[in-house]
C-alpha positions as CSV (number, residue, x, y, z in Angstrom):
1,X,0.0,0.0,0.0
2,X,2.4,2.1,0.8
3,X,4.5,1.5,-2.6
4,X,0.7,2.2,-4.3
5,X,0.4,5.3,-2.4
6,X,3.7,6.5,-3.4
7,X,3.4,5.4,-7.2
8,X,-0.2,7.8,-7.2
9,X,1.8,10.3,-5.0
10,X,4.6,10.6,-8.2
11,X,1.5,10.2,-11.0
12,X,0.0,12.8,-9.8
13,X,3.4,15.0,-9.3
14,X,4.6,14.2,-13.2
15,X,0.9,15.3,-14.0
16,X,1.0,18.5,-12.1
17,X,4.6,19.2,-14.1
18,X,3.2,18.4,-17.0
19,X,0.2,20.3,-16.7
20,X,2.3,24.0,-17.4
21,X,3.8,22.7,-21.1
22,X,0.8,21.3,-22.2
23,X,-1.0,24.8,-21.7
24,X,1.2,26.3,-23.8
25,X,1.5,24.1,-26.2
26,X,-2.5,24.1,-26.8
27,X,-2.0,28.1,-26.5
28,X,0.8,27.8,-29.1
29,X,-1.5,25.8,-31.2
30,X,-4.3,28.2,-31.4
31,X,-1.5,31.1,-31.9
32,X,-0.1,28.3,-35.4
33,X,-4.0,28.2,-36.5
34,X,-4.8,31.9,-36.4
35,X,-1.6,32.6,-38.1
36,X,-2.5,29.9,-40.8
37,X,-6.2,31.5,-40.8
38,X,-4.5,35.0,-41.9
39,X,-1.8,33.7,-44.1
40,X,-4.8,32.0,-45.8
41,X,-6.7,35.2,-46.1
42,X,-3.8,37.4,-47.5
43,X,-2.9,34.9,-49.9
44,X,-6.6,34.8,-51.4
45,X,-6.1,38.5,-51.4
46,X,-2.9,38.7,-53.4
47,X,-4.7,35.7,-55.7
48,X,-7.4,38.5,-56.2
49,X,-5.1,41.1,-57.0
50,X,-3.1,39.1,-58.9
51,X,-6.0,38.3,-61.1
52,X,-6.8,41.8,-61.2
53,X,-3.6,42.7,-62.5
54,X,-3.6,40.1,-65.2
55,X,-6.7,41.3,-66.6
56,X,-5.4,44.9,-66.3
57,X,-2.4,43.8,-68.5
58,X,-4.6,42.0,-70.8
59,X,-6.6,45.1,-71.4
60,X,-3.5,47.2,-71.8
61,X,-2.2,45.0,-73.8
62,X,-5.4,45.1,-76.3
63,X,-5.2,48.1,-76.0
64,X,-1.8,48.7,-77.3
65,X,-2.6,46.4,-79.9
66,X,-5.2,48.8,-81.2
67,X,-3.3,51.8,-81.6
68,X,-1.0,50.2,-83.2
69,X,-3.0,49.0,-85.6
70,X,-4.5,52.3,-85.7
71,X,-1.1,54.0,-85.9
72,X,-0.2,51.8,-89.1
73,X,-3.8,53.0,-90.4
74,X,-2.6,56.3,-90.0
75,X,0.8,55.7,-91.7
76,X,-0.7,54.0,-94.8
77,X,-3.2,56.8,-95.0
78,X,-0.1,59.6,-95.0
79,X,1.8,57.4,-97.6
80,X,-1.0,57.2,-99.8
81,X,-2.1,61.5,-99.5
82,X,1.3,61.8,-99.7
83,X,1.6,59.6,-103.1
84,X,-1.3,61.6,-104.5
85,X,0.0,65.0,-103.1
86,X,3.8,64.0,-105.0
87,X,1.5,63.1,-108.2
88,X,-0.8,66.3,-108.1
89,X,2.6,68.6,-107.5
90,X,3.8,66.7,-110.5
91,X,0.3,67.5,-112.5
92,X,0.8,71.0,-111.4
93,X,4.3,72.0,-112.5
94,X,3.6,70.1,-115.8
95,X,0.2,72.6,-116.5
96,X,2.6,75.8,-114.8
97,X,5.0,74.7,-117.5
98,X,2.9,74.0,-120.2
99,X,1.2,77.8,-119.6
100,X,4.3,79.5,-119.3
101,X,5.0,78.0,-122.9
102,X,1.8,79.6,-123.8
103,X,2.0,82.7,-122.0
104,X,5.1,83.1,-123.8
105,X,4.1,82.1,-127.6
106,X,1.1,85.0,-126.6
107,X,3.7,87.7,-125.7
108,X,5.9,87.0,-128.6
109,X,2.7,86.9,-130.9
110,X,1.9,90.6,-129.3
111,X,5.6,92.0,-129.1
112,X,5.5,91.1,-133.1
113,X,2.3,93.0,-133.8
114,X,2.9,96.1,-131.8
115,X,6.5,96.4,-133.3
116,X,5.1,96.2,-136.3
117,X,2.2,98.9,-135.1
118,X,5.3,101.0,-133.8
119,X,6.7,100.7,-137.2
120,X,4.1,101.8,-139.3
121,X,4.0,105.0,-136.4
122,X,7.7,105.8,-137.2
123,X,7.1,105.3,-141.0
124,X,4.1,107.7,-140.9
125,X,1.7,104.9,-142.4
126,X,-1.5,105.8,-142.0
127,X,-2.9,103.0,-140.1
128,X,-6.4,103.6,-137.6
129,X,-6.4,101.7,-134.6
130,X,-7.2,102.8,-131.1
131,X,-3.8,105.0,-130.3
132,X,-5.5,107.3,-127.9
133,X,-5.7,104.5,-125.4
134,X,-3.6,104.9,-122.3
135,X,-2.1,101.3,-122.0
136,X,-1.6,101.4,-125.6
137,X,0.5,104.8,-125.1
138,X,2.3,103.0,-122.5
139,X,3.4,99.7,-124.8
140,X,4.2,102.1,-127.4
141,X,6.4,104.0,-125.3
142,X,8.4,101.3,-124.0
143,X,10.4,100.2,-127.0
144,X,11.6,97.0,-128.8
145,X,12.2,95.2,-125.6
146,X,8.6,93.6,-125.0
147,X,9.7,90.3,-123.0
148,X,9.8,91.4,-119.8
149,X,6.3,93.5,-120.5
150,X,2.9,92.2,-118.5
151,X,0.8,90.0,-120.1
152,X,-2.3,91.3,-118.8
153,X,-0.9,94.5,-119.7
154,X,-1.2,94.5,-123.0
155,X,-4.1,96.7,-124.5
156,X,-6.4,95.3,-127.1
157,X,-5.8,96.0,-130.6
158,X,-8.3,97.6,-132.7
159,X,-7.7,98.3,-136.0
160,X,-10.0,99.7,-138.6
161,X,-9.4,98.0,-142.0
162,X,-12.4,100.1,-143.7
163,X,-9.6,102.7,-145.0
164,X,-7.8,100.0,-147.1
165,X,-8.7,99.3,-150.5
166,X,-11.4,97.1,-151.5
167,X,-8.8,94.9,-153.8
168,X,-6.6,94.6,-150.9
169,X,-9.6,93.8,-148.1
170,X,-10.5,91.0,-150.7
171,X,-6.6,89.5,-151.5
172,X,-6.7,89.9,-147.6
173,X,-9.5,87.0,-147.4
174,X,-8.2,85.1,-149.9
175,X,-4.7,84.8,-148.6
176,X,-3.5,82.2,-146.1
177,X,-1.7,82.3,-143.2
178,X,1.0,80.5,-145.0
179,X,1.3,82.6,-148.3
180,X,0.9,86.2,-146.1
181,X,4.9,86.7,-146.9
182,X,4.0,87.4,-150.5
183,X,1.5,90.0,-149.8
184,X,4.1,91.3,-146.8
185,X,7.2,91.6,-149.9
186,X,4.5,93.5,-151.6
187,X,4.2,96.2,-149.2
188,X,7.8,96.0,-148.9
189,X,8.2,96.9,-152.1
190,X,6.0,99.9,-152.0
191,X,7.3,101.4,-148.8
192,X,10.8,101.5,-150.7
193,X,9.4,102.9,-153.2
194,X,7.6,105.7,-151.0
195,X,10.4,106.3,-149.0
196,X,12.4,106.8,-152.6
197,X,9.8,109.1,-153.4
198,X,10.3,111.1,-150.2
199,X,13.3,111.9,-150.3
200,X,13.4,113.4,-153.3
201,X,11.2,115.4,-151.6
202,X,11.8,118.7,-148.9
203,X,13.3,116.9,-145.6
204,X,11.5,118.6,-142.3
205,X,14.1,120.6,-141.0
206,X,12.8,120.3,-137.2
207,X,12.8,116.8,-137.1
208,X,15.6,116.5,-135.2
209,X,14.3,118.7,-132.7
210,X,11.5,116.5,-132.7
211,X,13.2,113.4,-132.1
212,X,15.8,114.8,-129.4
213,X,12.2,115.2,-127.4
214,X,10.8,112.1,-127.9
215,X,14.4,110.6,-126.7
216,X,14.1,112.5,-124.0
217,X,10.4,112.0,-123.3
218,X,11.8,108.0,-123.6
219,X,14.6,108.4,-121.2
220,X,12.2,109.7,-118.5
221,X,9.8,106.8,-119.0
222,X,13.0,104.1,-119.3
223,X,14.2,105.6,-115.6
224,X,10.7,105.8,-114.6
225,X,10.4,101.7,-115.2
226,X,13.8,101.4,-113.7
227,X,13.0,102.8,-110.7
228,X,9.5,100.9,-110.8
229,X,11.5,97.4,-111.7
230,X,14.3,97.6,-108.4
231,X,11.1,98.7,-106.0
232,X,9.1,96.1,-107.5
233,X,12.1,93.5,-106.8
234,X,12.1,95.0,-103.1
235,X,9.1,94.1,-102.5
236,X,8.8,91.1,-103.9
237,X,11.6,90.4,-101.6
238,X,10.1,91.8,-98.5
239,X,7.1,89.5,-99.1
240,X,8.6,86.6,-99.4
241,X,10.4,87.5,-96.1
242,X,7.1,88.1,-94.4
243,X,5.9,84.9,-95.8
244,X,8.1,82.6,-94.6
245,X,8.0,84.4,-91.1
246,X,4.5,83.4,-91.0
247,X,4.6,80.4,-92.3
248,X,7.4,79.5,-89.7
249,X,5.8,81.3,-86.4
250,X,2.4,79.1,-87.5
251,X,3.9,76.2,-88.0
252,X,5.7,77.0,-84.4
253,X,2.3,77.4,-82.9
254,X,1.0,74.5,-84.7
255,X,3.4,71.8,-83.6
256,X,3.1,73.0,-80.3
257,X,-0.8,73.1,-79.9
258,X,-0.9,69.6,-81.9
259,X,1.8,68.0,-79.5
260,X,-0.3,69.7,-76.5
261,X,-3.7,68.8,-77.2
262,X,-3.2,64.7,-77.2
263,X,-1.7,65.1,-73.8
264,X,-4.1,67.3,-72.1
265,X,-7.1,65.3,-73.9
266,X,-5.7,62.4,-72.6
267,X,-5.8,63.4,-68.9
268,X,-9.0,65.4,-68.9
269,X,-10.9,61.8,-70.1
270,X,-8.4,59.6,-67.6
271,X,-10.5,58.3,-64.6
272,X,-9.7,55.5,-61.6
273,X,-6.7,54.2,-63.5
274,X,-8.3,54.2,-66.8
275,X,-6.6,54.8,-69.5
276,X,-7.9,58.5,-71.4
277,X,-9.0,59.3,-74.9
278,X,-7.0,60.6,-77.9
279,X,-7.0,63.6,-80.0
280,X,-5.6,64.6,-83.0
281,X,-4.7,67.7,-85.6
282,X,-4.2,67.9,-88.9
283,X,-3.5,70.8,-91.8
284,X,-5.5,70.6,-94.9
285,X,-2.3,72.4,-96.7
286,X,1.2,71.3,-95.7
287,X,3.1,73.9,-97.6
288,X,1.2,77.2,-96.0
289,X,-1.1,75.8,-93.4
290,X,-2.6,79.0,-92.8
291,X,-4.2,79.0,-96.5
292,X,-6.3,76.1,-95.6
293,X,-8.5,74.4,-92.7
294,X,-7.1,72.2,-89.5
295,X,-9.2,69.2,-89.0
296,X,-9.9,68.3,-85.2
297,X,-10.0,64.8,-84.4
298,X,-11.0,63.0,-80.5
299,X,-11.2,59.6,-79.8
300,X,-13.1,59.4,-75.9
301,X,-12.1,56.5,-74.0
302,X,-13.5,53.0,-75.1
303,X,-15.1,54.2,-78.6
304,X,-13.4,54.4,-82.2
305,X,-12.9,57.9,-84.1
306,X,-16.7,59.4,-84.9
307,X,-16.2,63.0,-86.4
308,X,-16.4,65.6,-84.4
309,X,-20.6,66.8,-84.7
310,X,-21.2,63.2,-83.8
311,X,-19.7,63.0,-79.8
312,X,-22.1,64.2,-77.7
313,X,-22.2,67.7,-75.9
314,X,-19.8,66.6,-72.4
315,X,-17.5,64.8,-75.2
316,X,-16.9,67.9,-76.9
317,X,-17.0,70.1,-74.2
318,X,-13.7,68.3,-73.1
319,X,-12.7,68.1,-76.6
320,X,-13.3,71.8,-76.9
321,X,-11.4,72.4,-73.5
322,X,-8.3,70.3,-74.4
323,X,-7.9,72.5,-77.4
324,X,-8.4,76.0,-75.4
325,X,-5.8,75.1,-73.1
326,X,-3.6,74.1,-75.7
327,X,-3.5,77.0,-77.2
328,X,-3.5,78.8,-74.2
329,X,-0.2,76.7,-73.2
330,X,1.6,78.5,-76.1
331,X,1.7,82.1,-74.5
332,X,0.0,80.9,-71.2
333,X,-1.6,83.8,-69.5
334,X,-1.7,84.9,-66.1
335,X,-5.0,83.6,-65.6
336,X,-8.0,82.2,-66.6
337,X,-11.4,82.5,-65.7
338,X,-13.8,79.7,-66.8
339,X,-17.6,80.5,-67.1
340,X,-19.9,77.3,-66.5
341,X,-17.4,75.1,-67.3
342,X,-19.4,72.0,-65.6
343,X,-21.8,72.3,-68.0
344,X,-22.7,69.1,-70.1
345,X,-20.3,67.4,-68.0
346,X,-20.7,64.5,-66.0
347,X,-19.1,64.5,-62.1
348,X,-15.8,62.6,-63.1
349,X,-15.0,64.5,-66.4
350,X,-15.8,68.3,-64.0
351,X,-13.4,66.6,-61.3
352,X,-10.7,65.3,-63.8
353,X,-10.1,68.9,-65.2
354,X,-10.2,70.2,-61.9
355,X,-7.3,67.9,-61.5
């Protein structure tokens, strides 16, 4: 009994020192499952975000996709305008070319008739044609050098053939273009003879006096054109300096407001991560884009390129506000006062620009 006694005596001693680790073993146990309870929980978390991400990359990726394939669009379309801009350039400068030829055949045609006008002046042949005309004083005046003359400068010709003989008015009709030298050798002929006749006649003893006026009278109109010629050529040049200053400070502008306007559309129509819209500007005329129109182009977020009277009013309200401040961000002033600006918008479009 008393070997019993002490055997329960030491069970119950090891089960009183036992008693302590056990406790905190359980304790640890419960401490290893609430851990494993929010490891669990994190990780399906992460899993959740992961998946959000994926998809997120998937989109972007599609996205990217499309404007590329839109970019490529947009390259084929500017290889092709430009094809058909090189090939209507080409068109042009063949038709400038071909009138120039023209122009010139038409000067030469009048330069031959009014020296021949001028001649018949000197030779004191009677012929009637409409002399008292200013501009045909003026052509008159300026001599045998007719190249450099105005086209549209030259005066219609008017010439009365009622004076000439009948016979000559009907040989006149019966001749051809081709066999007019014959009847020209004719009158040859009998303006040597008249000239013959002539001088065997008085000479006008003030005709030199005469003709030192008229060269004169000539030298004054030759300096006259001179002087009209160099500030003509002065002019010309200053224009074509005050061209290409325009042309450059516009196209200064323009590259600015067209690299501007994509970026500011782009954040004005960007909301919770979402990727914004695109817009676009384009010269009708390359050469001088101030001649003709500039197209604007937007794209809102999640929709293809509609023109611009097709978006609805809050789409081109931000439209029209991406292009204001782009323009405004070329010589940005000190401030800017917007009048109803919300209007038309929805809340996430009036608190992106805010932004």
């Amino acid at each position: 009994e008393d070997k019993l006694s002490l055997l329960v005596s030491r069970e119950r001693l090891a089960l009183q020192a036992c008693q302590g680790p056990r406790q905190s073993l359980r304790d640890e146990r419960d401490k290893l499952k609430r851990d494993i309870a929010e490891a669990a929980s994190r990780r399906a978390g992460l899993e959740a975000e992961a998946a959000f991400r994926d998809r997120r990359v998937e989109q972007s990726e599609a996205d990217l996709q499309m404007y590329r394939d839109r970019v490529m669009e947009r390259e084929n379309e500017a290889k092709a305008m430009k094809a058909d801009i090189a090939r209507r350039r080409a068109e042009t400068e063949e038709s400038r070319r071909s009138l120039r030829q023209q122009k010139d055949q038409v000067r030469g045609i009048l330069a031959q008739k009014f020296t021949f006008l001028r001649d018949c002046i000197a030779r004191d042949i009677g012929v009637s044609f409409n002399r008292d005309d200013p501009a045909m004083e003026r052509v008159l005046l300026q001599g045998a050098d007719l190249d450099g003359f105005p086209l549209d400068k030259f005066p219609d010709v008017h010439i009365d053939y009622t004076k000439m003989p009948r016979e000559r008015l009907e040989l006149a009709q019966r001749t051809s273009v081709v066999d007019a030298h014959i009847v020209e050798s004719e009158y040859h002929t009998r303006a040597a003879e008249v000239m013959k006749e002539l001088q065997t006649l008085s000479p006008n003893m003030r005709a030199a006096m005469q003709c030192e006026q008229e060269q004169g009278q000539l030298r004054e109109v030759r300096a006259c054109a001179d002087d009209a010629s160099v500030e003509s050529q002065r002019l010309l040049r200053e224009f074509e300096e005050v061209r290409a200053e325009r042309i450059s400070r516009f196209s200064r502008c323009f590259k600015h407001v067209e690299q501007e306007v994509g970026v500011l559309y782009r954040r004005l129509t960007e909301y919770d991560g979402q990727a914004g819209g695109a817009a676009f500007l384009d010269a009708d005329d390359s050469e001088e884009p101030y001649r003709g129109g500039i197209t604007f182009t937007a794209c809102p977020p999640g929709k293809r390129f509609f023109p611009m009277e097709l978006l609805s009013g809050g789409e081109r309200s931000l439209a029209s506000m991406a292009l204001l401040f782009a323009m405004l961000n070329f010589h940005p002033p000190p401030f800017m006062i917007l009048e109803e600006a919300q209007r038309r918008r929805r809340q996430r479009d009036s608190r992106a620009g805010l932004n």
